[in-house]
C-alpha positions as a Markdown table, in Angstrom:
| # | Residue | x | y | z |
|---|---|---|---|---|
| 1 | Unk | 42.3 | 70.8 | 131.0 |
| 2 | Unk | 45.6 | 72.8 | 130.3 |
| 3 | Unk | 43.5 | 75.9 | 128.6 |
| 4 | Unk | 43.5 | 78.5 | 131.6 |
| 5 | Unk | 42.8 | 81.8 | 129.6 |
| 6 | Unk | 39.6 | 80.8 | 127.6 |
| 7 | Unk | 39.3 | 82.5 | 124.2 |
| 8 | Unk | 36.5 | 82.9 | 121.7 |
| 9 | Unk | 36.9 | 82.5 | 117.6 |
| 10 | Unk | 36.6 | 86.2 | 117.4 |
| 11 | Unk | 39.5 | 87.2 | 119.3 |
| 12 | Unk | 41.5 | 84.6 | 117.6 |
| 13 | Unk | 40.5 | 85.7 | 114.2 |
| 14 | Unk | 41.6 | 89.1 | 115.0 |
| 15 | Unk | 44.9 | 87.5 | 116.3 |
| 16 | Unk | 45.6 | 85.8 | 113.1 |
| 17 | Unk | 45.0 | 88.8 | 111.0 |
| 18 | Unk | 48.4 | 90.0 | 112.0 |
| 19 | Unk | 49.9 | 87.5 | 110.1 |
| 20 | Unk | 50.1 | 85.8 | 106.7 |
| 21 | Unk | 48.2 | 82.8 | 108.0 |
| 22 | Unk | 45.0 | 82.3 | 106.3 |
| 23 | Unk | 41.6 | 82.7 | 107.8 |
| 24 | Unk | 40.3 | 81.1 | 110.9 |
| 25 | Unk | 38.5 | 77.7 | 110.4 |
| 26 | Unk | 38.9 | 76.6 | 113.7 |
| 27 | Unk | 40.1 | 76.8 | 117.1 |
| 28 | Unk | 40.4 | 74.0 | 120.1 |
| 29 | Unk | 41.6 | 74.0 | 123.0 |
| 30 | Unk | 44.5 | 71.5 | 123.7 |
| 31 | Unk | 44.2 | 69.2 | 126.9 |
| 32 | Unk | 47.6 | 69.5 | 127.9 |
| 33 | Unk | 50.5 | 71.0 | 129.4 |
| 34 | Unk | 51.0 | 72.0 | 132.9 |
| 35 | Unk | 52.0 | 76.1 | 132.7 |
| 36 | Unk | 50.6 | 77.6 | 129.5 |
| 37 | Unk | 47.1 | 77.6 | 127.6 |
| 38 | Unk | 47.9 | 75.5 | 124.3 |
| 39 | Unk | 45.0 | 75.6 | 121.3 |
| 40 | Unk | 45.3 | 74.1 | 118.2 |
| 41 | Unk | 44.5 | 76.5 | 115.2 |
| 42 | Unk | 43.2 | 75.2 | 111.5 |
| 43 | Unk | 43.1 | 78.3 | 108.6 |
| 44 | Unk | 42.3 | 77.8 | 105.4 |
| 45 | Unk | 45.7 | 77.4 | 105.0 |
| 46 | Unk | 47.5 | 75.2 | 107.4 |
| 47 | Unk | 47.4 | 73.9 | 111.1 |
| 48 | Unk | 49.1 | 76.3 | 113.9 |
| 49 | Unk | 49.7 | 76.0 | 117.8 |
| 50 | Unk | 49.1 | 79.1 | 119.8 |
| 51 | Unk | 50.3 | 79.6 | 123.1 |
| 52 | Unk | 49.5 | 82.0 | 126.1 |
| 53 | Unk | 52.2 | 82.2 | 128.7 |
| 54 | Unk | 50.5 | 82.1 | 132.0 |
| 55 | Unk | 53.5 | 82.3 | 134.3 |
| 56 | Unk | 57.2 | 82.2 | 134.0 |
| 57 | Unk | 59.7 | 85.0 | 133.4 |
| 58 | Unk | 57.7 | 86.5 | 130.5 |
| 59 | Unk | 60.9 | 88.9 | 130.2 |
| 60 | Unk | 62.7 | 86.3 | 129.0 |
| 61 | Unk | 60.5 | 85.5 | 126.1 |
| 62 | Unk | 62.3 | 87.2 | 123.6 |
| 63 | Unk | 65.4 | 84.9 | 124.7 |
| 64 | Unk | 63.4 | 81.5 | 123.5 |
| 65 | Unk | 61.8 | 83.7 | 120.1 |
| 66 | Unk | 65.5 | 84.0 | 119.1 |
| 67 | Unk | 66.3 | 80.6 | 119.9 |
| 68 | Unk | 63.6 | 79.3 | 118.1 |
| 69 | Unk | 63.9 | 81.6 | 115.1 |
| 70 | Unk | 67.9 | 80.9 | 115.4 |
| 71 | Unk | 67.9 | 76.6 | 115.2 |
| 72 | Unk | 64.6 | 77.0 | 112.3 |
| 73 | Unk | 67.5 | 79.1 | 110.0 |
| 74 | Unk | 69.5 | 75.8 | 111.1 |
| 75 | Unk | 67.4 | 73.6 | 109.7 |
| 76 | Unk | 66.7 | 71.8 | 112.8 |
| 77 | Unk | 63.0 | 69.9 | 113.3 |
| 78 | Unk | 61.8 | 72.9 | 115.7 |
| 79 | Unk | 58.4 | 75.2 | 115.3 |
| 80 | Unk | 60.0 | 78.6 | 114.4 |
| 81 | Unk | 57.6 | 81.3 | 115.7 |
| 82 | Unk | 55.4 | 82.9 | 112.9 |
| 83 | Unk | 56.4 | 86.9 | 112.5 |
| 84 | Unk | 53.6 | 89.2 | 111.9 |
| 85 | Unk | 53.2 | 91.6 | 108.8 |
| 86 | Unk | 56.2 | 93.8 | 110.5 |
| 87 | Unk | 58.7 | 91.0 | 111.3 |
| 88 | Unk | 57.3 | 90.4 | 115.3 |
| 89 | Unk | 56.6 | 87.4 | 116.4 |
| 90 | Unk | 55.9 | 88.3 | 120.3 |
| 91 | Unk | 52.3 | 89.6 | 120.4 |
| 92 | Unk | 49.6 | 90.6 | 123.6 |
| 93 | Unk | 46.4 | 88.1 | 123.7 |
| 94 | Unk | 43.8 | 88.1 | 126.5 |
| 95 | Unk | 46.5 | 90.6 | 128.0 |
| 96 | Unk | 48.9 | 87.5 | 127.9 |
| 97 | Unk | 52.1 | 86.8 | 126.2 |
| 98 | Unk | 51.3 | 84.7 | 123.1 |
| 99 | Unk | 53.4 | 82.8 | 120.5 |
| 100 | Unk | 51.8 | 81.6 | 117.3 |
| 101 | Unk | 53.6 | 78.4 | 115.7 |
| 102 | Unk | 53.2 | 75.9 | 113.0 |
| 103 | Unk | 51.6 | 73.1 | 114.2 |
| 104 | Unk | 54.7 | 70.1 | 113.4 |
| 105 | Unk | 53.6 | 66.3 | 112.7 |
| 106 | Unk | 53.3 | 63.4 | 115.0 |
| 107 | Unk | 52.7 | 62.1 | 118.3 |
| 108 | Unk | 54.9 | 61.2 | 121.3 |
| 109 | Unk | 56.9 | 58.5 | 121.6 |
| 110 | Unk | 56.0 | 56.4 | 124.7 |
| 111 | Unk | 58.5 | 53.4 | 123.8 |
| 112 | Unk | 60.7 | 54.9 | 121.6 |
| 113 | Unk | 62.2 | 52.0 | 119.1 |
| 114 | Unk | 65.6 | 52.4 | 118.4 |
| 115 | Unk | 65.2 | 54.4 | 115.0 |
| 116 | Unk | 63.3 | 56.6 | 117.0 |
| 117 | Unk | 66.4 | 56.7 | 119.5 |
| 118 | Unk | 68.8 | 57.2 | 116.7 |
| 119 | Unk | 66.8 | 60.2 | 114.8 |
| 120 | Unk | 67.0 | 62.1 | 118.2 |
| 121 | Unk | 70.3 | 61.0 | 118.7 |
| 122 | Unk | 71.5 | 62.7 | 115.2 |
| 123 | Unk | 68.9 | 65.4 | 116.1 |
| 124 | Unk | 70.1 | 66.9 | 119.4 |
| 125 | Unk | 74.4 | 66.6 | 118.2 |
| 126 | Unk | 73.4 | 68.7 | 115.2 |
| 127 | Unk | 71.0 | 70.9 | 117.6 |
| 128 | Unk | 74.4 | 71.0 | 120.1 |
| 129 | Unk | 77.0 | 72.0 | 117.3 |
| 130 | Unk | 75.3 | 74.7 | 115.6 |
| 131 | Unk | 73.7 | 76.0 | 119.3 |
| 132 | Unk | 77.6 | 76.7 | 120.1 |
| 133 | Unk | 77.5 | 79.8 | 118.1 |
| 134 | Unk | 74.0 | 81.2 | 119.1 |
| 135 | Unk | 74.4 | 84.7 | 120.2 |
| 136 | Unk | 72.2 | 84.4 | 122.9 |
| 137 | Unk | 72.6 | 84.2 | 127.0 |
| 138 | Unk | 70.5 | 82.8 | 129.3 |
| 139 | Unk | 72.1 | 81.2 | 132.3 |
| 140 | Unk | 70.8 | 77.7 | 132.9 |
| 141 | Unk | 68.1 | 77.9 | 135.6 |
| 142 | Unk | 68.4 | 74.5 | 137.3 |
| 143 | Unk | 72.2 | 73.7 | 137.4 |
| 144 | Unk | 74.3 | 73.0 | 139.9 |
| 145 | Unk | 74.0 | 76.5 | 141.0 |
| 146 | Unk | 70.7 | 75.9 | 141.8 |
| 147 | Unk | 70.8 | 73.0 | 143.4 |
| 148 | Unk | 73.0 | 74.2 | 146.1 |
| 149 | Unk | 70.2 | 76.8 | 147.8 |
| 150 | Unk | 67.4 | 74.9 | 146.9 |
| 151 | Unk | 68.0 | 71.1 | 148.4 |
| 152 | Unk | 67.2 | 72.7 | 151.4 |
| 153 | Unk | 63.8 | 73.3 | 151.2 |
| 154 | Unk | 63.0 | 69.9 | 150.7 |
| 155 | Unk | 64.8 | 68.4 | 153.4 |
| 156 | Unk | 61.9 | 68.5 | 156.1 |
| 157 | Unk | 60.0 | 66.2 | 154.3 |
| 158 | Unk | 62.8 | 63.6 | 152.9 |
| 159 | Unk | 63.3 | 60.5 | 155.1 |
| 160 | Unk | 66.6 | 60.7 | 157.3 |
| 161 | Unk | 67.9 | 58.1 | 154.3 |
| 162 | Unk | 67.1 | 60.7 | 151.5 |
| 163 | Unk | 68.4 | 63.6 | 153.2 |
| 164 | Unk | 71.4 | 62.3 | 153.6 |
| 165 | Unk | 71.7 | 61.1 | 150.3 |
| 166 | Unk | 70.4 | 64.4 | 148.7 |
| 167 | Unk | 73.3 | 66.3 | 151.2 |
| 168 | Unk | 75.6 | 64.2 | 149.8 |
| 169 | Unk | 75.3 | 64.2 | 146.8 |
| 170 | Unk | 75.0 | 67.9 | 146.1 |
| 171 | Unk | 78.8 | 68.2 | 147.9 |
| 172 | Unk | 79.9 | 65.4 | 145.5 |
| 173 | Unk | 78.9 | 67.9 | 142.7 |
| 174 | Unk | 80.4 | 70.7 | 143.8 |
| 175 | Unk | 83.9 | 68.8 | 144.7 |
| 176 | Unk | 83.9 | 67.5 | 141.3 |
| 177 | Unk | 82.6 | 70.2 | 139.3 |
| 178 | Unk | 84.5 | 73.0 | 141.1 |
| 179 | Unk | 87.8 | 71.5 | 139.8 |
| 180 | Unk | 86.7 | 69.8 | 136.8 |
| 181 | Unk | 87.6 | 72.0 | 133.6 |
| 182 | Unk | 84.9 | 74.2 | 131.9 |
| 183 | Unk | 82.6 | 71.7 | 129.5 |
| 184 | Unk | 81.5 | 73.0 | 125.9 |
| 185 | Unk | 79.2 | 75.6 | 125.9 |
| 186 | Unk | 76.0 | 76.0 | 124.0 |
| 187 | Unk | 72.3 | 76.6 | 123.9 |
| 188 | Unk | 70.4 | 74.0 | 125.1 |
| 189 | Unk | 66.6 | 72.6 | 125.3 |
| 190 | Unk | 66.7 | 72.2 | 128.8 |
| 191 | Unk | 63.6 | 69.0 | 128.9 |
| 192 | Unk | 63.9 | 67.0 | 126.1 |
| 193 | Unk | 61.7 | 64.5 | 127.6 |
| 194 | Unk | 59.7 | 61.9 | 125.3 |
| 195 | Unk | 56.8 | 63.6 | 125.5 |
| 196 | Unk | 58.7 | 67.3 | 124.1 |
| 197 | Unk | 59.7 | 65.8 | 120.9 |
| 198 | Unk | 56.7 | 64.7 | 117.8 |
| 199 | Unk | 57.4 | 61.2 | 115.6 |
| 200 | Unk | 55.4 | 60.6 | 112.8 |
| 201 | Unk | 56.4 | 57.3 | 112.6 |
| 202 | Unk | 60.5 | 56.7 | 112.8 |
| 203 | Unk | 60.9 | 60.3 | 111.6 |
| 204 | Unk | 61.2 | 63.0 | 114.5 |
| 205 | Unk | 58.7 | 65.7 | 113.0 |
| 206 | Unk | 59.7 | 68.2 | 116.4 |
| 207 | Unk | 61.7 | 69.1 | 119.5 |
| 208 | Unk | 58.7 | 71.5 | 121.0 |
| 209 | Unk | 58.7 | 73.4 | 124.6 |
| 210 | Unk | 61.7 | 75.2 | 124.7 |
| 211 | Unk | 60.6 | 77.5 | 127.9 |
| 212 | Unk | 63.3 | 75.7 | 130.1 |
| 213 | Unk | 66.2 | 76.2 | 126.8 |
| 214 | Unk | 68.7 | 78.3 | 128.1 |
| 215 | Unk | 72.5 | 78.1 | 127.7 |
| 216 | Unk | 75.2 | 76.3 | 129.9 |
| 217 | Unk | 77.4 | 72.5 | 129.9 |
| 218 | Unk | 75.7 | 70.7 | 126.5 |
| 219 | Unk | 76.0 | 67.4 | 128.3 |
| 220 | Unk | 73.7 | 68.8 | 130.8 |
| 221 | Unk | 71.1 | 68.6 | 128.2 |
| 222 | Unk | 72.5 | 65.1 | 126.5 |
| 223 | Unk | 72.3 | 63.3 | 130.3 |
| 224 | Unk | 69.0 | 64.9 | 130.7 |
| 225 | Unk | 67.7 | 63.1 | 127.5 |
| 226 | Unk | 69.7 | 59.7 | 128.4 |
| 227 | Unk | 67.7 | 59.6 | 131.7 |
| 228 | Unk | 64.7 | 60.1 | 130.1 |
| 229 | Unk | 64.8 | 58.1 | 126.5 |
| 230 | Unk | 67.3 | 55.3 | 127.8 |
| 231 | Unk | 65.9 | 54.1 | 131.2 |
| 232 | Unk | 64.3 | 51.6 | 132.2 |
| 233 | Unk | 60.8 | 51.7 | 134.8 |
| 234 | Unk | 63.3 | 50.6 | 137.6 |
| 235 | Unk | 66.4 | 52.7 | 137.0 |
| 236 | Unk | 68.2 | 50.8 | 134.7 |
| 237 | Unk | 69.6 | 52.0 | 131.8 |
| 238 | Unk | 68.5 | 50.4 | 128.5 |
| 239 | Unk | 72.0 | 49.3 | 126.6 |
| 240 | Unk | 71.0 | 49.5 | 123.1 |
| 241 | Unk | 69.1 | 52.5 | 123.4 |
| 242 | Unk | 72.0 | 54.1 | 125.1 |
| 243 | Unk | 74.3 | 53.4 | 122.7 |
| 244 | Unk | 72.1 | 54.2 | 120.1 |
| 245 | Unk | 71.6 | 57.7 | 121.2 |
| 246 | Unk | 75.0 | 58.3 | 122.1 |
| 247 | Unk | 76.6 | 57.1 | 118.7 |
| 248 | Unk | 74.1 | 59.1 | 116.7 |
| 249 | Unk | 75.2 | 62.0 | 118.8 |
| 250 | Unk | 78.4 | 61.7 | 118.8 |
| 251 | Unk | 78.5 | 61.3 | 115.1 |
| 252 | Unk | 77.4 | 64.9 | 114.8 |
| 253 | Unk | 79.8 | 66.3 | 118.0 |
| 254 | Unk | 81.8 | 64.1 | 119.5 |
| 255 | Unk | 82.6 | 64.5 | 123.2 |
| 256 | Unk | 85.5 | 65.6 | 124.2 |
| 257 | Unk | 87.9 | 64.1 | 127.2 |
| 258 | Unk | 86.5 | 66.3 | 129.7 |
| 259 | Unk | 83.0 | 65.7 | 128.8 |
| 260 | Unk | 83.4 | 61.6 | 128.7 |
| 261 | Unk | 85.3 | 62.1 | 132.3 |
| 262 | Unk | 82.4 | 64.4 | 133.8 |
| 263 | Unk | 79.6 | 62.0 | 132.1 |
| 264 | Unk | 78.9 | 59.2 | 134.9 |
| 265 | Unk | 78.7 | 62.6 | 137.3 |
| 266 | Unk | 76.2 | 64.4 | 135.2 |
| 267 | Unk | 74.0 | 61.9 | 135.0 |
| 268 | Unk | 73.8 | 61.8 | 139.0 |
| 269 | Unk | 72.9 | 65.2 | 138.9 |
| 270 | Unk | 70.5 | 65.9 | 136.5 |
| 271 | Unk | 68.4 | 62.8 | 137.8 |
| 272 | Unk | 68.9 | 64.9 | 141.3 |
| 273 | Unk | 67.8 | 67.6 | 139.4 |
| 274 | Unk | 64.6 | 66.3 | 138.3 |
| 275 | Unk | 64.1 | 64.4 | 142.0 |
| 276 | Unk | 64.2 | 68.2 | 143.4 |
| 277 | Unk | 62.6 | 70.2 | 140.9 |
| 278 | Unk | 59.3 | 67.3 | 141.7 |
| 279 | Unk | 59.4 | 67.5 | 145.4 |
| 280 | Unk | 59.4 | 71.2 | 145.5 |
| 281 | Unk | 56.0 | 71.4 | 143.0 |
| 282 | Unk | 54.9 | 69.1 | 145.7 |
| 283 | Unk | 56.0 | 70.6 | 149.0 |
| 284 | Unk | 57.1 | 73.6 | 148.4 |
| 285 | Unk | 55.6 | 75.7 | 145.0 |
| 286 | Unk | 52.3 | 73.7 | 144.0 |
| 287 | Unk | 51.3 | 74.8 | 140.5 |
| 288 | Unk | 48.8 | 77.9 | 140.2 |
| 289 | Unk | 45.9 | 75.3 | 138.5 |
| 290 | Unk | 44.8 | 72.2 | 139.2 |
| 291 | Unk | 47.2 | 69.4 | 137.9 |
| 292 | Unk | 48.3 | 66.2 | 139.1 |
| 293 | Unk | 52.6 | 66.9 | 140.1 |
| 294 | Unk | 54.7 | 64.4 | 138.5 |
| 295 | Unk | 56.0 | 61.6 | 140.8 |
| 296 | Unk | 59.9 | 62.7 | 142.8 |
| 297 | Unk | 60.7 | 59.1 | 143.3 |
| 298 | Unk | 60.9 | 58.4 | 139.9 |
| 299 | Unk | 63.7 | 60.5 | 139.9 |
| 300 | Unk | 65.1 | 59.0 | 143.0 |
| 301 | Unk | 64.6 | 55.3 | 141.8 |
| 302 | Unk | 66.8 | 56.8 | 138.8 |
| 303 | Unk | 70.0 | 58.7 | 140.7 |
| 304 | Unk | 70.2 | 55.5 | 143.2 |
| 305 | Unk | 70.4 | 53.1 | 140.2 |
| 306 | Unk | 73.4 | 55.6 | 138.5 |
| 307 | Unk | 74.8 | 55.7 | 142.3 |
| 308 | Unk | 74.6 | 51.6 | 142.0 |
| 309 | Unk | 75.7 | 50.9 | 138.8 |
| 310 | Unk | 77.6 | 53.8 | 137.3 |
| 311 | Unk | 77.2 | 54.7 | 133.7 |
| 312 | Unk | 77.9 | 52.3 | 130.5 |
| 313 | Unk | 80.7 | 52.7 | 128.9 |
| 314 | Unk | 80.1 | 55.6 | 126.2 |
| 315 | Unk | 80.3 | 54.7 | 122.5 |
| 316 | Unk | 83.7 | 55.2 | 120.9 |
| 317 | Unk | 84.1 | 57.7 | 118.2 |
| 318 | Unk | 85.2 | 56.4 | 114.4 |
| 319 | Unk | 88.3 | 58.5 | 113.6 |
């Protein structure tokens, strides 16, 4: 159970006073997540998510309330943050950070179709052209400056094979990146996994859980959702999903040369990413509750496929 801070109707009731919201009807706790306490909320009015931040950076709250509140003006299928009666949306609850948020329709896609592909597709290129002119800064936390520190504190426990391939690699990224030239820039979600996005039915009713959106390379965010939404169990990637995604996105911001030259290397490293970010929740930083660690060698099975076969060939872009 993903609710870690209990609460009782009463203190929710209170809570919702603050805004124009409607009266409490009910409150349940959501069985979900892996860092925050999630509850589902029903007014008289409407349905709303409320979240307690647990743990994190809760510093850098305000960076993902302007985010949030910045892509809602933009139209895009995100849960803007409610604002009290005086314009604030950031609020104290069980003396824990707490967001309150419209509760958006659907369900995760397990196997996404390909209209399902194409609607995130057209989704994240719109999210990535308007996100180039957020005001914000938050440097992303798991790039490549990351990864160059923290390989190192899995490498005890990785097989002589996957050390070696984990050393590798990470110099691979730095030779290439080091000298490649500087990739658009923009706000990003950071984990736009399948399970962070809501379909009701072929339409994408959300992109939720933006705690890991930051700013940095945009195709860091585009190979994270390719490696995710277009892969097969063994590695693989799907062809018609790819291309699906990528056309959609493209026909809302094209890549440039420098992106479409960096792309076969990006995808390497955000599937490293993922590989090191896993092993260290299991060797290294074990989360503060209870909860099952997601497995590394998906990841793994994932960056030695892209090592084996390389990337597909990107879509073209109509002129």
């Amino acid at each position: 159970m993903a609710v870690f801070t209990p609460l009782t109707d009463a203190q929710v009731a209170t809570f919702l006073s603050r805004f124009d919201a409607g009266s409490l009807v009910a409150v349940k706790g959501v069985p979900a997540g892996t860092e925050n306490s999630t509850f589902f909320v029903t007014t008289d009015r409407q349905e709303l998510v409320l979240t307690l931040f647990e743990q994190g950076e809760h510093e850098e709250l305000p960076f993902f309330v302007e985010l949030l509140d910045y892509l809602d003006e933009h139209r895009l299928p995100v849960p803007g943050p409610l604002h009290d009666h005086d314009g604030i949306a950031l609020h104290s609850l069980a003396d824990k950070p707490a967001l309150l948020f419209p509760r958006l329709p659907g369900e995760h896609p397990h196997h996404p179709n390909l209209a399902q592909c194409r609607a995130l597709g057209d989704a994240l290129g719109h999210m990535h052209k308007v996100s180039q002119h957020f005001p914000g800064h938050r440097p992303n936390p798991r790039d490549l400056h990351w990864l160059l520190p923290m390989h190192h504190q899995v490498l005890a426990y990785l097989s002589p094979e996957d050390q070696a391939l984990m050393m590798d690699e990470v110099e691979i990224y730095q030779g290439f990146f080091d000298k490649a030239p500087e990739l658009p820039q923009g706000a990003l979600h950071g984990d736009l996994f399948r399970d962070n996005t809501l379909f009701d039915g072929n339409r994408l009713g959300g992109m939720i859980d933006f705690y890991n959106g930051c700013t940095g390379d945009l195709l860091f965010d585009l190979a994270i959702v390719i490696n995710d939404w277009a892969t097969e169990p063994d590695g693989r990637l799907d062809p018609e999903r790819y291309a699906t995604i990528l056309a959609a996105y493209q026909a809302q911001r094209p890549l440039n040369t420098s992106e479409r030259d960096a792309w076969p290397m990006m995808l390497r490293m955000t599937a490293l990413r993922y590989w090191l970010s896993r092993l260290l929740v299991v060797y290294v930083d074990p989360p503060a509750h209870d909860l099952t660690p997601h497995d590394p060698d998906q990841f793994r099975t994932i960056l030695k496929r892209r090592l084996e076969d390389g990337a597909l060939p990107l879509p073209e872009v109509a002129s």
